[in-house]
C-alpha positions as CSV (number, residue, x, y, z in Angstrom):
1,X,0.0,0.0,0.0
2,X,1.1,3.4,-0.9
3,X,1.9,5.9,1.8
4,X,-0.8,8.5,0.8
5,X,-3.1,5.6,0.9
6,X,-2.4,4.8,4.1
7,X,-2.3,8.5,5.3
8,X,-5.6,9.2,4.2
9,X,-7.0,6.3,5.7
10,X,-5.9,7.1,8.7
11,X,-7.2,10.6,8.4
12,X,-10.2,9.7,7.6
13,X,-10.2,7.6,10.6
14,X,-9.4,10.4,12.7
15,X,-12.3,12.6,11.2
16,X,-14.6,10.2,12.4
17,X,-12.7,9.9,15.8
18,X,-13.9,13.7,15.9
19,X,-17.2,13.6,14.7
20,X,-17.9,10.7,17.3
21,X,-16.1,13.4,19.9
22,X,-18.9,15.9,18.4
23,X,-21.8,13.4,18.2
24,X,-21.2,12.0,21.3
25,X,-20.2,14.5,23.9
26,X,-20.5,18.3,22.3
27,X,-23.4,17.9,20.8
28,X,-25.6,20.2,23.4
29,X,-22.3,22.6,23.4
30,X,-21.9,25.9,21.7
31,X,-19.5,24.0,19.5
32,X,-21.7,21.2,18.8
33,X,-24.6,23.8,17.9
34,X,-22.4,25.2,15.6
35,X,-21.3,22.4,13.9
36,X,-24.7,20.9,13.4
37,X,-26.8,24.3,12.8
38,X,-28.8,23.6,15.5
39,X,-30.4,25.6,18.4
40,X,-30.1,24.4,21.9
41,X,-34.0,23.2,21.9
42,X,-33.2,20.7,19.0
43,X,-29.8,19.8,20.2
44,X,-31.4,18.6,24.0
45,X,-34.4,17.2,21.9
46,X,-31.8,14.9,19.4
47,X,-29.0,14.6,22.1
48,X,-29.8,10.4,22.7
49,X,-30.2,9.7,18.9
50,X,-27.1,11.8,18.3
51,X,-25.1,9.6,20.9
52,X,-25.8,6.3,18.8
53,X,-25.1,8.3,15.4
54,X,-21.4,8.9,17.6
55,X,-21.0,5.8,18.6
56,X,-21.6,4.1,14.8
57,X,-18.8,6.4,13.7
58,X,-16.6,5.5,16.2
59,X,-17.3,2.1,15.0
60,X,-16.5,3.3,11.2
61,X,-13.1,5.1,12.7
62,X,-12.2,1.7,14.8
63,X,-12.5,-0.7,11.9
64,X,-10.2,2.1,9.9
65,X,-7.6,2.0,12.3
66,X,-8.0,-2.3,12.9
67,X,-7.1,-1.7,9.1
68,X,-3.5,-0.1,9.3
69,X,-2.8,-2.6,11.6
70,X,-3.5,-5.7,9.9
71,X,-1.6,-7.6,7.3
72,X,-1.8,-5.9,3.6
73,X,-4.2,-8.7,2.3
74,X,-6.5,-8.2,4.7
75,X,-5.9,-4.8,5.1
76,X,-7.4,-3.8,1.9
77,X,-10.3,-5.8,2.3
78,X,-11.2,-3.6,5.6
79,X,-10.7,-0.5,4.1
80,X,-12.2,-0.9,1.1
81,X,-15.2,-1.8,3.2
82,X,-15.1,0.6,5.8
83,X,-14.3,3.7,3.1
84,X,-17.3,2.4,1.1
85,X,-19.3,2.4,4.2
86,X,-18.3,6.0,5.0
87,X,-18.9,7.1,1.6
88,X,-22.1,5.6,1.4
89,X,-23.2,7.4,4.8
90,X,-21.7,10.4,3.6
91,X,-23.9,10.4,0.3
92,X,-26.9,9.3,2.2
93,X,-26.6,12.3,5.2
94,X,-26.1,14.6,2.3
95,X,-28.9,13.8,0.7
96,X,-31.1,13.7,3.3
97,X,-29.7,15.9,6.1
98,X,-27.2,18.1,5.1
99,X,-25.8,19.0,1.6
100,X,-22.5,19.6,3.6
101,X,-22.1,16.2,4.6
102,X,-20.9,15.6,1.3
103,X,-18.0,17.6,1.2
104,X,-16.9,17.0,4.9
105,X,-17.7,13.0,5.2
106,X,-18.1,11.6,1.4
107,X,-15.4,13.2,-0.3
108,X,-12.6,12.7,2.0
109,X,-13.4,8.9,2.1
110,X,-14.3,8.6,-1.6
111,X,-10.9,10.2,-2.4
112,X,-9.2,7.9,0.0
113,X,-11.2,4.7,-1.4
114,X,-9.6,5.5,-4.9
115,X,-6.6,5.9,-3.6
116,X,-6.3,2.4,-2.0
117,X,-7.7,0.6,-4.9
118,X,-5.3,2.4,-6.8
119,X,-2.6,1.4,-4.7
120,X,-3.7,-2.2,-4.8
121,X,-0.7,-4.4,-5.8
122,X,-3.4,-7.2,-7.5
């Protein structure tokens, strides 16, 4: 695997390390407000469903990092399917919740996906 591969995997990973921070435990914060566009009233009213939305992209960032840690065969295997995953979701919440999604989640893992397939040695 190629070294910008493998960086911008692992930024990705760390992206979603930060939107779990957000998600999870800022959400109700002025920094969290901010973020999400959101007054306090639907920040307290979303606060639980926006702790499980966290927590699934810490899951999205864990399985990124498993993948720089693992042998190359199955390395690509896991980040293929964890850059796909967080492409799709990035699509999907710009579609349907925020148009900026796209350029903050989809992109940067889109752009990392072709870069590891490109970098595939089979």
């Amino acid at each position: 695997m190629s070294v910008l591969a493998t960086v911008l995997v692992a930024l990705v990973a760390i992206e979603h390390v930060y939107i779990l921070w957000l998600e999870m435990f800022l959400w109700s914060t002025p920094r969290g407000l901010k973020a999400f566009g959101m007054t306090r009233a639907q920040a307290d009213a979303t606060a639980v469903l926006a702790g499980n939305q966290g927590l699934y992209n810490g899951f999205l960032a864990a399985g990124l990092f498993w993948s720089l840690l693992v042998r190359p065969e199955l390395a690509y295997s896991l980040q293929v399917f964890f850059l796909g995953c967080v492409t799709v979701a990035g699509v999907y919440g710009g579609l349907t919740a925020n148009p900026k999604i796209l350029r903050v989640q989809a992109l940067p893992a889109a752009v990392a996906l072709l870069t590891v397939w490109w970098a595939c040695p089979t």
